[in-house]
GULUM-295176 format. One line per field, with one value per residue (C-alpha): x, z, y; residue in one letter. Coordinates in steps of 0.001 Angstrom, whole numbers. Layout:
N
u: [X,...];
w: [Z,...];
v: [Y,...];
resn: [A,...];
END
This chain:
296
u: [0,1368,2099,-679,-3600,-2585,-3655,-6626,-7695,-6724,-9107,-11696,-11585,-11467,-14616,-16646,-15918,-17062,-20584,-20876,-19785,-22683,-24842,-24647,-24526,-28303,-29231,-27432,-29943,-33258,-32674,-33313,-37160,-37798,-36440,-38302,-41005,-44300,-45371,-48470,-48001,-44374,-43659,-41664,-38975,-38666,-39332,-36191,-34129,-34980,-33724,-30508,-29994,-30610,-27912,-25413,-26087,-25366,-22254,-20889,-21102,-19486,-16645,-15960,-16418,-14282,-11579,-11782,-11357,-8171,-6716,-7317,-5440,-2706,-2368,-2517,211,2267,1786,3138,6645,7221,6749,9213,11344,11460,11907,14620,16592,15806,17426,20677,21153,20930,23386,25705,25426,26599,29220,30380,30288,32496,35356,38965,38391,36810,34964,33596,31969,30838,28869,27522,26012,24512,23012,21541,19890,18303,17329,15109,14079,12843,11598,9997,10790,14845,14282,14551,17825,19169,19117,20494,23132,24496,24527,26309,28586,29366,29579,32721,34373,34659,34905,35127,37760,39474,40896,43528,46414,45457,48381,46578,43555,44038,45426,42005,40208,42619,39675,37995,33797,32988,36001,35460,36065,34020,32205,31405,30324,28147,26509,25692,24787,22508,21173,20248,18108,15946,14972,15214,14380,10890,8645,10375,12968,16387,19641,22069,25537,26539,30625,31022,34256,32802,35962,36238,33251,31440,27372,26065,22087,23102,19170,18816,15784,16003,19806,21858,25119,25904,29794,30914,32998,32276,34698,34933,32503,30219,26725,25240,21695,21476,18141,18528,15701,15355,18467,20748,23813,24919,28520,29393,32379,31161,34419,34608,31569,29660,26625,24901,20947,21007,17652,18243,14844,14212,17827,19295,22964,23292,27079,28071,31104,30370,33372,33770,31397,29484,25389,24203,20957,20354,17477,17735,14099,13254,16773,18721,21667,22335,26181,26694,29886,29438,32807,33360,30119,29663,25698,23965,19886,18815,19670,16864,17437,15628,13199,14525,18119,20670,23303,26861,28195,30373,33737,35129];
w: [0,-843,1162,-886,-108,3536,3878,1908,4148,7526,6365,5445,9196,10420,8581,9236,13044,12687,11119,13570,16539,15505,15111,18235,19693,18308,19676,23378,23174,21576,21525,25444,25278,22177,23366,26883,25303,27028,28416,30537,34334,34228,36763,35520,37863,36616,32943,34020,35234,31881,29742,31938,31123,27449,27874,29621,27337,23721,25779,26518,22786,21766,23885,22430,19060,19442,21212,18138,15606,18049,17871,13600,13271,15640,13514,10203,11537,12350,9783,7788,9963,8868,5404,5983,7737,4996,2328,4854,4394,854,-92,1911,830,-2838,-2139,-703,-3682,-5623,-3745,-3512,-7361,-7785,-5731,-6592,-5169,-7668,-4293,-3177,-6328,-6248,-3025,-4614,-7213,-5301,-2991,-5977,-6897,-3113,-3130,-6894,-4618,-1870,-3413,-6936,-7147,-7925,-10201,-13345,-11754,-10460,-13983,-16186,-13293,-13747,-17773,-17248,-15067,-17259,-20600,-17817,-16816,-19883,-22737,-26193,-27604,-24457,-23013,-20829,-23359,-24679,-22409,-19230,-19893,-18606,-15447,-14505,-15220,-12198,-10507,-12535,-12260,-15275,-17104,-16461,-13842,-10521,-10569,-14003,-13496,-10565,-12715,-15667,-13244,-11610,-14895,-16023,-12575,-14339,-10281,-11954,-14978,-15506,-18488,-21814,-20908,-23132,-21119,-23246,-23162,-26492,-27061,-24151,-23844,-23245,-24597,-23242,-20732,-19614,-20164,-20674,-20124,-20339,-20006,-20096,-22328,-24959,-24866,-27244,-27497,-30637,-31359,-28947,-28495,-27512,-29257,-27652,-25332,-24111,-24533,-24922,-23764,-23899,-24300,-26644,-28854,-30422,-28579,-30951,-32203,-35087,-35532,-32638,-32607,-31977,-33769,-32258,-29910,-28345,-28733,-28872,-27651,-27750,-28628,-30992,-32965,-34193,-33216,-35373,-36609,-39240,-40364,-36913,-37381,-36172,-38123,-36387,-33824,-32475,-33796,-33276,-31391,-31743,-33246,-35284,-36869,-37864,-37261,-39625,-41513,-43378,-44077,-41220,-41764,-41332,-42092,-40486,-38319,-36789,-37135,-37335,-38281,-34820,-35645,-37539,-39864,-40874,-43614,-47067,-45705,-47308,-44365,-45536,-46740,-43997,-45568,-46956];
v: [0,3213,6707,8053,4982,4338,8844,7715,5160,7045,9816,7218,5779,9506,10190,6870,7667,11228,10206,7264,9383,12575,8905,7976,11090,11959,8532,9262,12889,11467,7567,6390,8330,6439,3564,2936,4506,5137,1970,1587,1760,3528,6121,8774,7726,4140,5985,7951,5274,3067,6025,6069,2427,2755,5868,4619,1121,3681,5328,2034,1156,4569,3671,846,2366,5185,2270,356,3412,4527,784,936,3948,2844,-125,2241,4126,1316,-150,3358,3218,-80,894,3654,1778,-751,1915,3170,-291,-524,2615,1898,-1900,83,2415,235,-2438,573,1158,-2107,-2225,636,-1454,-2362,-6030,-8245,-10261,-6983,-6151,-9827,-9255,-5758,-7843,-10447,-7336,-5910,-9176,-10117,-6557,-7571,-10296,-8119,-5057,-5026,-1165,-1800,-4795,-2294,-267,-3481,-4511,-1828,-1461,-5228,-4754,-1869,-3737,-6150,-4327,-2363,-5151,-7278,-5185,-6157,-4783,-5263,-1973,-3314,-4943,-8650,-10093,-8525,-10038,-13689,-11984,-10630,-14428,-15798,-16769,-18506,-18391,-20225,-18950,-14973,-12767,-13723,-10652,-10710,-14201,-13258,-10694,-13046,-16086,-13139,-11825,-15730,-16319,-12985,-11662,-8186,-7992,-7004,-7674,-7762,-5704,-6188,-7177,-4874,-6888,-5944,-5631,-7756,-10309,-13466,-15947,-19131,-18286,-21607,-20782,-23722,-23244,-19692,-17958,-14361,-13789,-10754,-10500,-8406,-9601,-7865,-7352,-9817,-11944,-15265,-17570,-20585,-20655,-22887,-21995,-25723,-25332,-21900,-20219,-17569,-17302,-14116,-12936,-10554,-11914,-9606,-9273,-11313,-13849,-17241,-18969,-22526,-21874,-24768,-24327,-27902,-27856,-24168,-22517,-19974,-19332,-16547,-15332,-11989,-13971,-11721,-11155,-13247,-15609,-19355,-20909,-24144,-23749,-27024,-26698,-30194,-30265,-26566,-25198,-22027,-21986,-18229,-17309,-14319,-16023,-13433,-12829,-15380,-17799,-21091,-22377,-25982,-25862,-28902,-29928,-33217,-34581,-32847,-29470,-27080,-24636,-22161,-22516,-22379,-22234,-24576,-25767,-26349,-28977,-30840,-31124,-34251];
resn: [X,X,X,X,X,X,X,X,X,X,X,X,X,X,X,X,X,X,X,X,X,X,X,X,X,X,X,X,X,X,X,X,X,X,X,X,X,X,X,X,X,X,X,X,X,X,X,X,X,X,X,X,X,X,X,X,X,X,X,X,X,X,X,X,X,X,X,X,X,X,X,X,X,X,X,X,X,X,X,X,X,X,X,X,X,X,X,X,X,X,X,X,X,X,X,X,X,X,X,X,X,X,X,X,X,X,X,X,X,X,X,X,X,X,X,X,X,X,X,X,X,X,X,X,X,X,X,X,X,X,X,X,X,X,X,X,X,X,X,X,X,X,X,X,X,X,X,X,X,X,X,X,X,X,X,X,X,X,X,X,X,X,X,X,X,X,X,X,X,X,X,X,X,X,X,X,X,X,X,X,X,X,X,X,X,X,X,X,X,X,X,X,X,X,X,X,X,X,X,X,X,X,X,X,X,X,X,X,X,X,X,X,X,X,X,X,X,X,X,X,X,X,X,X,X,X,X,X,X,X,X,X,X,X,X,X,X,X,X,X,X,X,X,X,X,X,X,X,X,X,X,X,X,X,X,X,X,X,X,X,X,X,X,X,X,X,X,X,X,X,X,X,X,X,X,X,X,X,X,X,X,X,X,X,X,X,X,X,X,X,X,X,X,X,X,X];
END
């Protein structure tokens, strides 16, 4: 419930009590005549007395009433700090997943992005930030061209998580359990460096990947149908089982790479190379499309 409701409804209680409490109020002034009446053989004593009863009966009741309404609002209010408090926590485990991102130790990014994802878990409000922020993240960290000299590289992938950077692993591993993203958002992890990277049942729906480079990777399993793959290096990838329907290969180099089992129904070929692939009867082309030829 939001600031905006939980107002709505206090004022709503405040109200209801108001026309209940000028209710019973006309009742308390006029009600106890009514209500012991004129009956045959009453003194106006006992008459007297029986409006007292019926009184103190309708002030008993407004008690209550006006207990009830105090207990409601108590519990509205409450209620409201918790919600503040919550928001409170919210905004500070976000900050500090930020911060933690922005470190010079690769395991203190890694907790920043597993912050970011139990904080999609626990508030629905982040899952869109939490998102473009891990993209981002990765797209930083493994750039494609690389920006730190080619011999450097390796250096960064000491420890291993799935043959990349444990960070950047935590972000794709992160990104494939899809806590944050929200609809049919696109995960935007074009000119990424994804070489060697183990990905098997990789599953990050509406990826881009285009421009990377992913040769040699393993992506068997993968779900990624009508991800975007144009331009990307996929020399030697394994991608046996993979679900690429629909898929946008256009100009994308898959010399070598492994396609048995893989379904690429609806996908663009066009300009793809295809040099060497490695398909057998279980993989599906596209309509119309001719595979190559295995060599001799």
């Amino acid at each position: 419930m939001g600031s905006r409701s939980l107002t709505m409804v206090v004022a709503a209680v405040c109200l209801a009590v108001i026309v209940l409490g000028g209710v019973l109020s006309v009742c308390i002034v006029f009600g106890p005549a009514w209500l012991a009446g004129d009956a045959p053989g009453l003194t106006t004593a006992d008459r007297l007395m029986a409006e007292n009863d019926v009184r103190s009966t309708l002030l008993q009741g407004f008690g209550g009433l006006l207990a009830l309404g105090g207990v409601a609002l108590g519990a509205m209010m409450t209620l409201r700090q918790v919600r503040a408090n919550r928001e409170g926590h919210s905004i500070e485990l976000f900050t500090k997943a930020i911060d933690q991102l922005a470190s010079d130790a690769v395991s203190v990014r890694q907790g920043g992005v597993y912050a970011l994802e139990q904080l999609s878990e626990l508030d629905a409000r982040y899952r869109g930030h939490a998102h473009a922020l891990l993209t981002a993240f990765v797209r930083q960290h493994a750039p494609w061209p690389p920006v730190k000299p080619e011999s450097g590289v390796p250096a960064d992938r000491t420890p291993v998580h799935g043959g990349v950077a444990d960070d950047v692993g935590a972000a794709l591993a992160a990104l494939s359990r899809q806590a944050m993203i929200v609809g049919d958002a696109w995960s935007e992890l074009e000119r990424v460096d994804l070489r060697g990277a183990d990905l098997r049942g990789l599953d990050i729906p509406r990826v881009c990947l285009a421009h990377s480079n992913l040769e040699g990777a393993f992506l068997a399993g993968a779900k990624l149908a009508g991800a975007t793959l144009c331009d990307a290096v996929l020399r030697g990838t394994d991608l046996s089982g993979a679900d690429l329907r629909g898929a946008d290969l256009t100009r994308a180099d898959l010399d070598e790479a492994r396609l048995a089992g893989a379904d690429l129904t609806g996908a663009e070929l066009g300009g793809t190379s295809l040099t060497g692939v490695t398909a057998d009867d279980t993989t599906t082309w596209p309509d119309g499309f001719m595979p190559p030829v295995p060599a001799a």
